[in-house]
C-alpha positions in Angstrom: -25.4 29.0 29.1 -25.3 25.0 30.4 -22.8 24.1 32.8 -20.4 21.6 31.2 -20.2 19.4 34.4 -18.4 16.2 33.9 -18.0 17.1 30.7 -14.7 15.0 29.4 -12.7 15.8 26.1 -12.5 12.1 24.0 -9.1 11.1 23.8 -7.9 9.9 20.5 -8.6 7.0 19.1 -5.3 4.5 19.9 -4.0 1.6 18.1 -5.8 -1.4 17.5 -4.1 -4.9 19.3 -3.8 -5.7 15.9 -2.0 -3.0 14.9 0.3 -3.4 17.7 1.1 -6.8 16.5 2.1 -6.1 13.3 4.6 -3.4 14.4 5.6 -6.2 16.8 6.2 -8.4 13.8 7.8 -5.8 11.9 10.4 -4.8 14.7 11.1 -8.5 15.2 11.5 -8.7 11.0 13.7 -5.4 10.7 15.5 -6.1 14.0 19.1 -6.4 11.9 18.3 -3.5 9.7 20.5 -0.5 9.8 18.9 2.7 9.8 19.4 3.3 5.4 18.4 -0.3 5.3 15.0 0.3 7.4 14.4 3.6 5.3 15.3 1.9 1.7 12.5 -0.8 2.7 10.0 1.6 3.7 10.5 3.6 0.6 10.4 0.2 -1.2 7.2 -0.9 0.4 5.6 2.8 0.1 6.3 2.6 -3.8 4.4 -0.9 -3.7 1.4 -0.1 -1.9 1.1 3.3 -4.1 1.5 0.9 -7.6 -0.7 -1.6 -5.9 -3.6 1.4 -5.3 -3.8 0.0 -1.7 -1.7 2.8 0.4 -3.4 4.4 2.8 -2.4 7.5 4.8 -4.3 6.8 7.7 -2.2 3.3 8.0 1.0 5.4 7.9 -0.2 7.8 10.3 -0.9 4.6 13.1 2.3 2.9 12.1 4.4 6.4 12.7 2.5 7.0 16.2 3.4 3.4 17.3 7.0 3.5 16.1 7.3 7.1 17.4 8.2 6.4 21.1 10.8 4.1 20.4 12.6 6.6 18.5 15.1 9.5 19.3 14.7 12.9 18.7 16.9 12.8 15.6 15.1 9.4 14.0 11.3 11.3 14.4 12.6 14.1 12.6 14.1 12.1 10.0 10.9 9.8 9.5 8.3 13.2 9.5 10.5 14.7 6.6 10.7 11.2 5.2 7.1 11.0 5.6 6.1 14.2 4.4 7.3 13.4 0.9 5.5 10.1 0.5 2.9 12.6 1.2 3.8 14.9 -1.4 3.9 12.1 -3.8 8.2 12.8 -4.1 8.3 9.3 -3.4 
């Protein structure tokens, strides 16, 4: 068996500066929002994208890891169940 000297796990892949950016833009756009407010326009712009044929999981996913640590305990909850029925196509 080899010796897995130096061997180092990858770490995962993190947002793009891009990315970053646009959650910048969106913090800066939604700054006034109330929480029902932020999720009414999320559900609003989840429903678009899905009509549209242009929403895309794997955007959601890095949106929900970069808004993640600026959220409580309570809010992550609230946004993985809100999350995991746009999954489930409930919304």
């Amino acid at each position: 068996m080899r010796e897995l000297r130096n061997f180092k796990k990858d770490k995962e892949p993190k947002a793009s500066e891009d990315d970053k950016n646009i959650v910048r833009d969106y913090i800066g756009k939604y700054d006034n929002f109330n929480e029902d407010q932020l999720i009414a326009e999320l559900i609003r712009s989840v429903k678009k994208s899905k009509d549209e044929g242009i929403y895309s999981k794997e955007q959601m996913k890095n949106f929900i890891e970069l808004m993640s640590p600026q959220l409580s305990d309570e809010q992550r909850k609230k946004l993985s169940n809100l999350v995991m029925l746009i999954d489930e196509d409930e919304i």
